[in-house]
C-alpha positions, 0 to 999 in steps of 0.5 A: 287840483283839489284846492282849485275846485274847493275854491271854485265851490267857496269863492264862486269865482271865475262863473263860466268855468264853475258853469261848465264845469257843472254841466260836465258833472250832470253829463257824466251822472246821466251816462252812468245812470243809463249805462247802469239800465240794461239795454239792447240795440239791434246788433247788425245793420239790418235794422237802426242803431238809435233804437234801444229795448228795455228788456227786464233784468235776468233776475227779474221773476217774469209772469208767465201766461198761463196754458190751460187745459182748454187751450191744450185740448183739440175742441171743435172749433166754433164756426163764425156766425153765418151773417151778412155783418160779421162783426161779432166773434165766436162764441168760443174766442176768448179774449186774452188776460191782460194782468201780469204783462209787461204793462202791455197797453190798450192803444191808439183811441181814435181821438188821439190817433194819426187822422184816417179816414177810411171807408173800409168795402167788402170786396164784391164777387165770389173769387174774392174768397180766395183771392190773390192780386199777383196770381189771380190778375186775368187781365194780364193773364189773358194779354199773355201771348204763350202759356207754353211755359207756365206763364199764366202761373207766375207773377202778374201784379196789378198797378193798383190793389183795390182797398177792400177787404176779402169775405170769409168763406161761409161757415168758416171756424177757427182752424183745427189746432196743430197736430191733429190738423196734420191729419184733419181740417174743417171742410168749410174753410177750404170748400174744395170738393173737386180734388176729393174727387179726382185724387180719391183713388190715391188716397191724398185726401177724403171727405168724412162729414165736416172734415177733410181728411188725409191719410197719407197717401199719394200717387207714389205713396202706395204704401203710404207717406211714411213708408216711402220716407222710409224707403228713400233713407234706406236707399241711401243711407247718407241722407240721415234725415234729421241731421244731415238732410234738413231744409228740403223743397218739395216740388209739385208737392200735390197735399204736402204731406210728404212735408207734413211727415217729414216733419216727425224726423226734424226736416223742415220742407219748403213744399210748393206747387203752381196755382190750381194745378189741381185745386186748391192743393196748396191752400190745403197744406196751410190750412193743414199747418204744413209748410208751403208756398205758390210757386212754378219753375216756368220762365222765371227763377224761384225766389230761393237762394243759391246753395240753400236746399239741402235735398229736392224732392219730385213724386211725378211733380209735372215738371218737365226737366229737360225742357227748353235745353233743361233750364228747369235742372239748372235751375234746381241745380242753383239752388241745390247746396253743393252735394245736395241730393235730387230725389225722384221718382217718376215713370220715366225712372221704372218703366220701358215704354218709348215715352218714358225712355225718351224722357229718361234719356234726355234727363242722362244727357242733361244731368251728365252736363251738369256732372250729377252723379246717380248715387242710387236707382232702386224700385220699392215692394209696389213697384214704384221706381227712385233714382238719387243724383247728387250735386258735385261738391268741386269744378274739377268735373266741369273743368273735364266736360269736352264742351262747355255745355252748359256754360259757367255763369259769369259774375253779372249773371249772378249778382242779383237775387232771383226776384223776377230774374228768368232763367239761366242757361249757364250752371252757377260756379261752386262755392270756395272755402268754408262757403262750399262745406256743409252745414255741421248737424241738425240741431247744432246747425242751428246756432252754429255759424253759417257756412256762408258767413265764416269769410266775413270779417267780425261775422261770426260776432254779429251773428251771435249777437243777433242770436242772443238779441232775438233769444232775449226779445222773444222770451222776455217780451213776446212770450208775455205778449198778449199773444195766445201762444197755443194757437199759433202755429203758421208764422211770417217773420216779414223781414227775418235778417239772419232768422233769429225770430225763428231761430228763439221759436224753435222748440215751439209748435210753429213753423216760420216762413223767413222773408228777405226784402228785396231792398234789405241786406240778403241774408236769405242764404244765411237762414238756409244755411242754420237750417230754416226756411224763406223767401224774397219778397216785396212788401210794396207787392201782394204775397203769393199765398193764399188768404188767411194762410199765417197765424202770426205775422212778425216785422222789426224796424220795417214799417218804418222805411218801407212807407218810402217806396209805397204806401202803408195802407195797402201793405196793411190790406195785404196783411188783413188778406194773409193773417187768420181771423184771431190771429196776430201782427206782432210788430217792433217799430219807431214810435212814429210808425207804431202809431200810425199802423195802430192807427190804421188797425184801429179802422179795421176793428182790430185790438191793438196794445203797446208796449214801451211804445215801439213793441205792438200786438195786433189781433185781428178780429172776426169784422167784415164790412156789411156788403 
């Protein structure tokens, strides 16, 4: 063989075989100079196999940005120009220093930029302030024929959201840095004096001279939110908040700051509560840095997995539980993990008048059907009254009913997520095997592999793999982003996969809400299961939260394909709407994609820098349109 080739090389004989075989010799040399680069491609099919990041070398000496004492101190914020054009920011805003990145690059000049042409108006009208398409759509809400069910709360898209881009409050600043934003919160940036007033006797929240402020009380919270945290643990021990209890739902949750405080014991709390039911409630536990979300139990299911909170939470929530048969129980009980706790604490539950008993007996018959167990009932040194069910953990319960009332639901009852899906009147079957068993303790839950995983084959691999690819691009990548990390503290991951985004933010000051597409694998109960939280949604459709909620929006490989179903354009408006001024869209992408959201950011004022052209960090500036 060797002679053959010396000959080849000497003579030059036989042309076509010396060609070929110096083309399998350049192929052979590129395969083993990009084997030799290290690169990652995203490990599971949530996103494409054709895309690979250069990531820098485990050795590499990675510059680091720096946190100054500035950034590290509570200043009082400064408030943005009151001016019928604000295009200038504060004097404050700083602009973040490019040297020492990873050759992130200023972007997407006009002239080199997908062709827009767009006019960019101030939406007109004082409502637009706080203005949210789906919940604040008053044509469909007034065309509703009963609002017995809270139908006017839930869901109600417009066909078209008009291109427009929402004023800012008059006199809005920059948020008050977390943790002192637990506590306190600019006045000016949630102008809702109405709640001050009509909860001032029970001490959920106070005006003193710019700020809001909220001292952890509640109508339950008598002796304050920590006290009652307290109270429901030594109740019942088991609930080990922290370790055994991790992912609550919180329903009716008035200001959040039972979610707020849990905070300090490693619970994270999904907190919800319907649209103005009082005022503004949810808008200030986001602006506080507290979980939460806007949402109702009325005709629909929650988007919420099943088997996915490990506790549910009800302080006189207002949520008639038996109604309708109890529809609103078994819709708790699908999302409830099976032994997980209802706590709650309502009149019907300490006091003895006809009312309150009629309410308490048809919650016995109710919760009996659905084999609950009242694992405790006590009242607290105020008087105030707890009782404790648990979800069964077996169907030998069920089995043993003398009627089949409420039924088992059947498989094509089940096999839908709860987007727009009404609610059921069957009870849905427990889960087998290592689906059924409970998540190992907190933090180790975090990284362990998901209960609801263990009977896929080859899953615990890719769920490792996701772990450690997430670890490394947040690291080595985001973390020397030009993102001011210090300041970030409310975040969407927009398409979350198995939460690995969230999951290599854990020991940051943040807090993530993971959402699932509607057209995406559903891994949501994947993300319950390590102990974070989530949502369904469709980005062809407006958020149900209010504007200017996150500090940083995260997307990997989504805008990619979702200009299939809608356009991008209008998915970007409804970014603009949702992120705080000087916040952040942190996006991973084609090359194709990445330019053209570049593109569109570039007509709203926004800076915008790239890296290795799939990596982009938007930031949001503090430009309006003139009116």
């Amino acid at each position: 063989m060797t002679n053959l080739f010396e000959s080849l090389f000497k003579d030059r004989k036989s042309p076509v075989i010396f060609t070929l075989f110096t083309l399998l010799i350049c192929v052979m040399t590129l395969f083993v100079a990009n084997t030799s680069t290290f690169t990652t491609s995203d490990p599971i099919s949530f996103y494409p196999d054709d895309i690979k990041v250069q990531l820098p070398l485990e050795h590499d000496a990675l510059p680091v940005l720096p946190d100054s004492k500035d950034q590290q101190e509570h200043r009082a914020p400064p408030v943005l120009p009151d001016s019928k054009d604000q295009q200038e920011p504060p004097k404050d805003h700083q602009e973040l220093p490019h040297e020492g990145l990873l050759h992130w690059e200023k972007a997407f000049d006009n002239n080199v930029s997908v062709d827009l042409n767009m006019n960019w108006k101030l939406c007109k009208g004082a409502v637009m302030v706080d203005y949210m398409p789906c919940l604040d759509n008053l044509k469909a809400i007034k065309a509703l024929k009963s609002r017995r069910h809270m139908e006017h709360r839930e869901r109600h898209c417009p066909k078209s959201v008009p291109r427009c881009l929402l004023p800012l409050p008059k006199g809005y600043k920059v948020k008050v840095a977390w943790p002192k934003s637990r506590d306190m919160i600019w006045y000016d940036n949630v102008p809702h004096p109405k709640l001050v007033e009509y909860k001032k006797e029970q001490n959920w929240v106070v005006k003193t001279g710019e700020y809001l402020v909220f001292p952890g009380g509640g109508t339950q919270f008598k002796e304050g939110v920590n006290h009652y945290i307290n109270f429901i643990e030594k109740t019942l021990p088991a609930i080990q908040w922290g370790k055994n209890i991790r992912v609550v739902l919180d329903a009716g949750c008035g200001v959040a700051s039972f979610g707020g405080y849990l905070l300090d014991k490693n619970v994270i709390t999904m907190s919800f509560a319907p649209k103005d039911e009082h005022e503004a409630q949810i808008q200030f536990a986001l602006e506080r840095g507290i979980p939460a979300t806007l949402s109702v139990i009325g005709t629909q299911k929650l988007t919420f997995p099943d088997n996915g909170f490990d506790l549910i939470h009800c302080a006189r929530c207002r949520v008639h539980w038996d109604a309708d048969g109890g529809k609103p129980l078994y819709e708790l009980n699908r999302i409830l993990r099976p032994g997980g706790y209802f706590a709650w604490s309502a009149t019907p539950v300490y006091r003895n008048d006809e009312r309150d008993q009629k309410v308490w007996n048809a919650m016995v018959t109710v919760t009996t059907n659905m084999c609950w167990t009242v694992v405790a009932k006590t009242f607290d040194s105020s008087g105030i009254g707890l009782v404790i069910y648990q979800k069964p953990t077996s169907s030998s319960c069920y089995e043993k009913r003398k009627k089949n009332n409420p039924p088992i639901c059947k498989n094509n009852e089940r096999n839908q997520i709860s987007w727009y899906t009404r609610l059921s009147s069957c009870l849905i079957p427990l889960p087998v095997d290592d689906a059924a068993r409970w998540p190992v303790s907190w933090p180790n839950r975090l990284t362990s592999i998901p209960p609801s995983l263990s009977s896929q084959v080859d899953a615990g691999n890719k769920f490792d793999k996701d772990t450690k690819h997430w670890s490394r691009i947040v690291s080595d990548i985001y973390m020397e982003a030009p993102i001011n990390w210090s300041t970030v503290r409310n975040v969407m991951d927009m398409n979350a996969g198995y939460g690995g985004f969230a999951a290599a933010l854990i020991d940051r000051p943040v807090w993530v809400m993971n959402v699932v597409p509607i057209d995406m694998p559903d891994t949501l109960t994947v993300i319950f299961d390590r102990g974070l939280i989530g949502t369904y949604h469709d980005w062809c459709e407006s958020l149900s939260t209010y504007p200017r909620t996150y500090d940083l929006i995260h997307s990997s490989f989504l805008f990619k394909n979702l200009d299939k179903r809608c356009d991008i354009v209008d998915v970007v408006v409804e970014i603009d709407r949702i992120l705080r001024p000087d916040g952040y869209l942190l996006v991973q992408d084609s090359m194709e994609g990445i330019r053209k959201l570049g593109s569109i950011l570039n007509t709203l004022h926004w800076s915008v820098t790239s890296y290795q052209n799939q990596f982009l960090v938007g930031r949001k500036s503090f430009w309006r349109p003139k009116p």
